[in-house]
N, C-alpha and C positions, 0 to 999 in steps of 0.2 A: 552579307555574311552567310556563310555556307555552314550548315550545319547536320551531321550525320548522327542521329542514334543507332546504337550497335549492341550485341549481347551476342555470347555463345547459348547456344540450348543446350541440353542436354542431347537431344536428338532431332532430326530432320524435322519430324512427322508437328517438334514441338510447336507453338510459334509465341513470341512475345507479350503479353497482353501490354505491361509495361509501357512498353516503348510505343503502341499504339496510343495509350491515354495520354502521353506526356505530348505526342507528336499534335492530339487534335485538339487538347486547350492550348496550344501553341498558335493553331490557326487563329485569323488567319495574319498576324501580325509576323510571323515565323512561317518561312518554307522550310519544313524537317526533312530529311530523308530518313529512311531507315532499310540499314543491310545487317540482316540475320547470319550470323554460319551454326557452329555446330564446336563442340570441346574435341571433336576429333578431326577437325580440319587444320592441317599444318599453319601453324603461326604466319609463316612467310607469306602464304595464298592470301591469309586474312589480310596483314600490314598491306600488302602489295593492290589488294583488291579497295580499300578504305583510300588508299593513295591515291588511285584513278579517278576518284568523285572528288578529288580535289576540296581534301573540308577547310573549312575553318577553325570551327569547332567540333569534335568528336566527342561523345557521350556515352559510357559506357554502363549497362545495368548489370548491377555482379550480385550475386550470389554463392552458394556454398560451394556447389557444381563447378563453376566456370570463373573464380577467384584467381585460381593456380596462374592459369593460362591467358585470363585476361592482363594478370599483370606484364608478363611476356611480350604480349604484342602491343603494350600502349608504351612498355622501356625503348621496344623498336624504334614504334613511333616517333616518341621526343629526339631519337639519336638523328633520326632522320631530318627532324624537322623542328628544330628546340621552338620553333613559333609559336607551333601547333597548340591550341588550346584544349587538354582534356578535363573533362568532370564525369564523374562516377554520383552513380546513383543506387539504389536499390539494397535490401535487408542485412546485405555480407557488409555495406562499410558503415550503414544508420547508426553502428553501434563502436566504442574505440574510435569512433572519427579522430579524434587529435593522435589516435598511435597508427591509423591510417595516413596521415596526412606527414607524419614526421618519416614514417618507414618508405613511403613513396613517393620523393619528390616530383618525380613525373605526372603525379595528379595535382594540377592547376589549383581544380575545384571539388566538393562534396557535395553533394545535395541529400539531405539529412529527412530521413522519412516519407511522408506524403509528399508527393514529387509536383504534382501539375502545375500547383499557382508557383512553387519556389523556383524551379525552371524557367518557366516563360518570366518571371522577374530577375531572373538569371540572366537570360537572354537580352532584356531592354537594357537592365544596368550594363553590361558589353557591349551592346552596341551606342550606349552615346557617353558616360564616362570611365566606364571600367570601375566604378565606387558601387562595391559590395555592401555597405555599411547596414545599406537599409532594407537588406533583401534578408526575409527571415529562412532558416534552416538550411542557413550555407555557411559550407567553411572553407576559407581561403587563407589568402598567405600576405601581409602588410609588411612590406620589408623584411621578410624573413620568418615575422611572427607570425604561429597560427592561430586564426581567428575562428571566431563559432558563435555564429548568431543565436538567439534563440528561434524553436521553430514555432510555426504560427497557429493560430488557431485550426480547426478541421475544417475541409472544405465541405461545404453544401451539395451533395452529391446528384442531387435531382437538378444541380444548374452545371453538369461537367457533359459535354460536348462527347458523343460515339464517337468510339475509336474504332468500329467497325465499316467506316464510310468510306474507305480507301480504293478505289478500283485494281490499285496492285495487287491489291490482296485477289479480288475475284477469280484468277483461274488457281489458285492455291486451294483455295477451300473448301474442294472434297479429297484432297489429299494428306491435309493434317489436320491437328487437333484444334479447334477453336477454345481461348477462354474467356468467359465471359463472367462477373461479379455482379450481384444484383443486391450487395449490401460489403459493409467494411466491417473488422472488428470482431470481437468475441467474449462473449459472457460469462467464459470457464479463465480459471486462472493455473491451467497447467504450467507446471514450473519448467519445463523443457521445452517449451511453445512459445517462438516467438510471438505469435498472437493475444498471449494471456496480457501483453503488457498496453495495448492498446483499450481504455477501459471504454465496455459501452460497444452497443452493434448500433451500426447509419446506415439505411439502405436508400439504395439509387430510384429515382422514377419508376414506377413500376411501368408506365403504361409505355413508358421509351425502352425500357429492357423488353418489352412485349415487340416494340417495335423493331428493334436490332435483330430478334429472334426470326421476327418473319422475313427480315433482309438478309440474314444467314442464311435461312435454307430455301428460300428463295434464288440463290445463287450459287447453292452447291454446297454447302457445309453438311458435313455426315457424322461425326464425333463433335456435340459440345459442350464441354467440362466447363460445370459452375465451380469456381475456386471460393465461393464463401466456406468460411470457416465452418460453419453450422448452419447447414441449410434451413432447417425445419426447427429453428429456435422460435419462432413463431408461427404456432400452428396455423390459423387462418390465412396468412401469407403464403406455407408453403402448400398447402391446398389449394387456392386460387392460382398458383404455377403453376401445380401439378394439372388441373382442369385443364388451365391454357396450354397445355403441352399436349396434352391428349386430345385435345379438341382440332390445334394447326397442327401437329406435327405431320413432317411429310415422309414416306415410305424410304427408310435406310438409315434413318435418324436418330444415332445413340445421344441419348443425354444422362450426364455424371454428375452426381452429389457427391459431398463428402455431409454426413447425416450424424448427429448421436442417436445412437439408435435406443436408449434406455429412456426419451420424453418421448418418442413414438406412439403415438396412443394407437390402440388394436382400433380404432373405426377408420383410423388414415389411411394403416395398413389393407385393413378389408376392402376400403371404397379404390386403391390401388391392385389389387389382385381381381376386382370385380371389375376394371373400367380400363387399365394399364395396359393395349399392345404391348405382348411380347417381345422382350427385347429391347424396349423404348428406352427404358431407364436400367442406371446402373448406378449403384449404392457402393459409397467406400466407410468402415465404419473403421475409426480406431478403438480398439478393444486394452491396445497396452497394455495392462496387466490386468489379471485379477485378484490379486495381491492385496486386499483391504489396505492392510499397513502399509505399501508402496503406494500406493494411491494418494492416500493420508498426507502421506510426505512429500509429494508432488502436486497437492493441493488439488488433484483428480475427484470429482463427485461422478461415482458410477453404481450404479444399480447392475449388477451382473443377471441378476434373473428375470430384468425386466429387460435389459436388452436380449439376453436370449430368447425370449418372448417372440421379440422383434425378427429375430432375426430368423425364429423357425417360421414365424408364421408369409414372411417372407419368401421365404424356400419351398414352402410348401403353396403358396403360391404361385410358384411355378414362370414366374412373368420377370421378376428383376435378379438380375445377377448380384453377387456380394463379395465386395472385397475386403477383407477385415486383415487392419493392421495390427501387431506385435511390437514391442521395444526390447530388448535382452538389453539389461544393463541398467535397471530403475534404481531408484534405493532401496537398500534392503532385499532386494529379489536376487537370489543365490542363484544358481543350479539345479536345485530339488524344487523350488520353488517357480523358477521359471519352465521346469518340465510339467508341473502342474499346469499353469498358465495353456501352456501350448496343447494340453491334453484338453483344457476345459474347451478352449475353443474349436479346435480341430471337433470337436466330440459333434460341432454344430454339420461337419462339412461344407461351410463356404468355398464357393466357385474360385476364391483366389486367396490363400494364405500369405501375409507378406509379413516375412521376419526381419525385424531392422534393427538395427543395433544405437543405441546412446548415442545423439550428437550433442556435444556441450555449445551450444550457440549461442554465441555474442549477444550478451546483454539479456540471457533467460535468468532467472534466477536462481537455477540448478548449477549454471556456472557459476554464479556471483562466490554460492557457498560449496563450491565443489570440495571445500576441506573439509567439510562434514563429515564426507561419507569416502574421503580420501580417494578423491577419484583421480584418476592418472590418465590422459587424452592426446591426442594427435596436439601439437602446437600448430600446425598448420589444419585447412580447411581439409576435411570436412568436419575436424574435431572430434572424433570419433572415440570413444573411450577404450582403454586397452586394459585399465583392471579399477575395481571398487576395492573396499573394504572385506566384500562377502561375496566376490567374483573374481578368481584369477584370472591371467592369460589365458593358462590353458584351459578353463573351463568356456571363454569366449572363442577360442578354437573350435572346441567341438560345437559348439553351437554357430559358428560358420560352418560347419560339415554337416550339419544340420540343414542350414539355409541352400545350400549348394542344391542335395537330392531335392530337397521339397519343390525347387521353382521348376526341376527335371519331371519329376515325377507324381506331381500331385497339382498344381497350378496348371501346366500345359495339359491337364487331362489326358495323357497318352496310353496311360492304365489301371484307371479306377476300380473296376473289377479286383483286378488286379492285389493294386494296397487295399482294398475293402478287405478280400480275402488274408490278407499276411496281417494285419493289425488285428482282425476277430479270431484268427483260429493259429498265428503263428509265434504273433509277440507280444507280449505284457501290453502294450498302450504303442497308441501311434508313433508318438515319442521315440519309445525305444526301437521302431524300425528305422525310423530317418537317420536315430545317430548311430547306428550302427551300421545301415549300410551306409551310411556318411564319412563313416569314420575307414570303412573298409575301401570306400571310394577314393578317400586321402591318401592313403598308404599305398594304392596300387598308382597315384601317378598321376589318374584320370583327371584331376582338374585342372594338370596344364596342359591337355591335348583336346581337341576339336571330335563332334560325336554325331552320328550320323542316326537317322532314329531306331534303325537293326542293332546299331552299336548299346543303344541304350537298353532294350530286352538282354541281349546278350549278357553284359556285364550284372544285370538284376540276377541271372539265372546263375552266373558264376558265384556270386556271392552266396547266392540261397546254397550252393551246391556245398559250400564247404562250411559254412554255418549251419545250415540246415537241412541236411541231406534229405532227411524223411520227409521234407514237405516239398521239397524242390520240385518232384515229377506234378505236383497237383498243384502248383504257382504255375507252372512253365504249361498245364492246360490253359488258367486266367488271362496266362499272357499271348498265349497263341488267339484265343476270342478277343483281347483286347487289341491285338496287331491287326488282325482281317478285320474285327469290324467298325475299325476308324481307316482303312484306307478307301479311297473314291474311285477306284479300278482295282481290278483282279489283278493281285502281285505277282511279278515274273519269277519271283523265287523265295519264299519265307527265308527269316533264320534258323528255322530251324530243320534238324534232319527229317524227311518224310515217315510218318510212321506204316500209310499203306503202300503197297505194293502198285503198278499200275493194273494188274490184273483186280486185285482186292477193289479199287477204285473204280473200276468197269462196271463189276459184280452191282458196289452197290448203286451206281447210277441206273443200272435197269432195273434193280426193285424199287427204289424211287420211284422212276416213271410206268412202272406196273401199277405203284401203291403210291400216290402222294399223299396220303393222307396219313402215313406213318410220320411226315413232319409239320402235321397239323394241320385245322380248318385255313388258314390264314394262306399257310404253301400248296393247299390242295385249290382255294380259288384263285392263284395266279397261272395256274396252267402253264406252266414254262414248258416249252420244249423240248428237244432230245438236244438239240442245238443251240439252244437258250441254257441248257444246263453245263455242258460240254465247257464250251466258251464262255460262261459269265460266272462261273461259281469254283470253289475251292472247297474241296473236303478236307478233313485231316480229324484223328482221334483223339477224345482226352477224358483223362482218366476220374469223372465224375459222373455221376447225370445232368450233363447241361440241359435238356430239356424243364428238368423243375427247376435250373438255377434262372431260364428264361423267364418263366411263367410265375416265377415269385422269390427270387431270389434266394430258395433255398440250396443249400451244398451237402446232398448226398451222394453216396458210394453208387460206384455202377460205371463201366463207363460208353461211352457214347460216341457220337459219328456228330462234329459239327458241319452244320453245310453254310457256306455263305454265300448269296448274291450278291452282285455289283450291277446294278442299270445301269446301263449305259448312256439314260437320257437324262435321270435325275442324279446320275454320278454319285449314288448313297451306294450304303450295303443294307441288305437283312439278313441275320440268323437265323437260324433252324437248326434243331438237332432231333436226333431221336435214337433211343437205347441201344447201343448195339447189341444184345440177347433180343432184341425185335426185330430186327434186321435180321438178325441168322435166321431169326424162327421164320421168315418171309422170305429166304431164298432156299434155304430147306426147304 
């Protein structure tokens, strides 16, 4: 019997964890294959590609993502081959199975939540009488009728077989993301979380997750995401990770939690900031709302100023990155309320904003009573909600114009300077910069056309230009320092028009190298050359003192002559600036 597990990712880089666990408590009584693509790979390549490995049985893990289009290529399938025996497994069908099962004849089989043992008993009942009767958390079809077992107890996780033991896998694994679980389950009972309905956390062998971990990077894995719902639900647990991560890990090695960060205790933190290579770790924290009363209603237990706690002392740490999620669309969170929201957390500046919007997901409890709070949603995946009670459309518009600038302009870091300067001195609250050049960005067209990263100053400066005239020439300084000095070579041509002349530009290259000390101790012991300046550096004017905005962040009048270096060996830049009234008075 030939049997193929298959899944769309979401992207390349992603990879299955799934289909790896089901493939190796399969062993070795089952030979699995397993062929990944992608939700952007043409149907046809897909069918056409599964048809060559000649299956018998195909098995499909579907999710919210990859629902649409799975169903597409498995219709194919059957037309092709009414033999063919398909079962579907994973969180998109666990739930409605019998409106799964009626609306897609072409699925055989279900296999209904925790997959390992119900699969491989899947597989034996196939291959010697086809009598499903006695395999728990399958549904199938007896004469037409569908049936639905009940599912079985939980499996004992510390006796489930690595799914990281594969050698196919080996030349992949510094190319994409590993995932790895080192427990099941979740002790919150958020009403939008598929997770909250599983009660009760079971973790895996610690000393075998130890063991996987040093066979991962042992062989090349560089990104690997722990998918437990709550990492650090147990403090002494996640401590002793943290040690073992810090103690093997090997040079280029990101590892990602998803963490609450509000039971963090400040000694986890501190002994993380005191012992943590930079870079090592990377933190996802859902923040969702701040909203008491939403929370309430969603059965969310959040302490906001203890995770802020967390999360400044984190930052200020300097060592782990933060990515903090958002929901527009909770109960009870309007507009004004969810602006709030977005103000309190932004206030923090985490490295990665993610604004997401309501998904009503099968079998959470937020659907069950989505008449509550009258919520209206996608009837297809990914269920998306389109208006509440106390959220129109069109207020969930602007808050996609919202989401649009943010992942542009503040997640990609391309001009932090930049929005630091337009949120403290330009606009009421962060908030009100996003949606408004958001909204500006809407109406000129830009989100159905492609953007180059000139394109993207560009259009910042248009908008500031007719919004905001008076502040435009002293953003468009912010964004000329924030263009030069994130590029890693000396640019052939800025976007913007030259302010000095090339004589003016001459002028102040030789008081420079008369006086380097007018761009400080730091520019005067690199000794650059005449030639070294010439060729590795860009001047250009702006209309502040960037010299104290370098030296401490402040933003005073005066303005100035920025210099920037590009190495050529370390392919960075540094800035320099120094007053242009000192500069005169040094070539006077």
């Amino acid at each position: 019997m030939n049997v193929v597990l298959s899944t769309l990712n979401a992207k390349y880089i992603h990879t299955s964890l799934a289909l790896r666990c089901l493939k190796a408590h399969a062993q070795p009584d089952f030979d699995v294959a397993i062929a990944e693509y992608t939700i952007k790979d043409p149907a046809m390549n897909v069918v056409t590609d599964l048809f060559r490995m000649k299956p018998d049985v195909v098995g499909f893990s579907c999710y919210i993502w990859n629902i649409e289009e799975t169903i597409k290529i498995m219709k194919m399938m059957k037309k092709i081959d009414p033999s063919l025996i398909i079962v579907l497994g994973g969180p998109e069908v666990t739930y409605d199975t019998r409106e799964w099962m009626e609306s897609i004849p072409e699925a055989d089989y279900i296999v209904i939540g925790e997959g390992e043992e119900t699969f491989k008993q899947f597989l034996t009942a196939l291959q010697s009488d086809k009598n499903m009767k006695n395999v728990s958390g399958i549904a199938y079809r007896n004469h037409g009728e569908v049936l639905i077992n009940p599912q079985r107890n939980k499996i004992n996780l510390a006796e489930l077989a690595s799914p990281f033991r594969f050698e196919e896998d080996i030349p992949h694994l510094s190319k994409r993301v590993t995932y790895i679980e080192t427990s099941r389950g979740c002790p919150f009972s958020c009403q939008f979380c598929l997770s909250s309905i599983e009660v009760g956390v079971r973790y895996f062998d610690r000393e075998k997750v130890k063991d996987d971990i040093r066979y991962l990077m042992q062989n090349g894995a560089k990104t690997i995401k722990f998918v437990d719902r709550t990492f650090n639900i147990s403090r002494s647990y996640a401590m002793e990770m943290f040690q073992f991560l810090i103690d093997e890990h090997m040079p280029g090695t990101v590892f990602q939690f998803e963490i609450t960060a509000d039971i963090m205790r400040p000694e986890v933190i501190q002994f993380l900031n005191d012992n943590a290579p930079k870079g090592l770790f990377r933190f996802e924290i859902g923040v969702q709302s701040t909203n008491d009363a939403t929370n309430d209603l969603v059965m969310r237990r959040q302490n906001f100023s203890k995770l802020t706690r967390t999360v400044t002392m984190v930052k200020e740490g300097g060592k782990i990155d933060q990515h903090l999620d958002l929901i527009a669309g909770l109960p009870e969170e309007d507009y004004t309320s969810f602006k709030k929201t977005f103000n309190d957390v932004f206030e923090m500046r985490p490295e990665e904003l993610q604004l997401g919007f309501l998904k009503m997901l099968r079998g959470t409890g937020l659907r069950l009573r989505a008449a509550d709070h009258d919520y209206v949603y996608m009837d297809h995946s990914p269920y998306e909600i389109l208006k509440n009670n106390v959220l129109s459309f069109e207020d969930i518009v602007k808050i996609k114009q919202v989401e649009d600038v943010l992942e542009k302009y503040w997640n990609d870091h391309r001009m932090d300077a930049t929005v630091e300067f337009l949120i403290k001195n330009v606009f009421e609250t962060p908030f009100d910069f996003f949606q408004q050049f958001g909204t500006y960005w809407d109406e000129q067209g830009w989100v159905r056309i492609g953007h180059q990263l000139e394109d993207l100053f560009k259009r910042l400066y248009e908008f500031l230009s007719v919004h905001h005239k008076e502040q435009a020439d002293m953003a468009e300084g912010f964004m000329k320092y924030d263009y030069l000095s994130s590029q890693k070579h000396k640019p052939r041509k800025p976007w913007w028009n030259d302010m000095l002349t090339k004589s003016e530009r001459s002028t102040i290259y030789q008081a420079i190298l008369s006086q380097p000390s007018l761009l400080g101790k730091e520019f005067e012991e690199k000794a650059f050359t005449e030639k070294d300046l010439y060729k590795h550096t860009i001047l250009d004017k702006v209309p502040f003192d960037m010299d104290a905005f370098l030296r401490n962040g402040e933003v005073l009048p005066g303005e100035s002559i920025l210099l920037v270096h590009y190495d050529p060996v370390t392919r960075t830049a540094s800035s320099y600036a120094v007053q242009e009234n000192r500069l005169h008075n040094k070539v006077s």
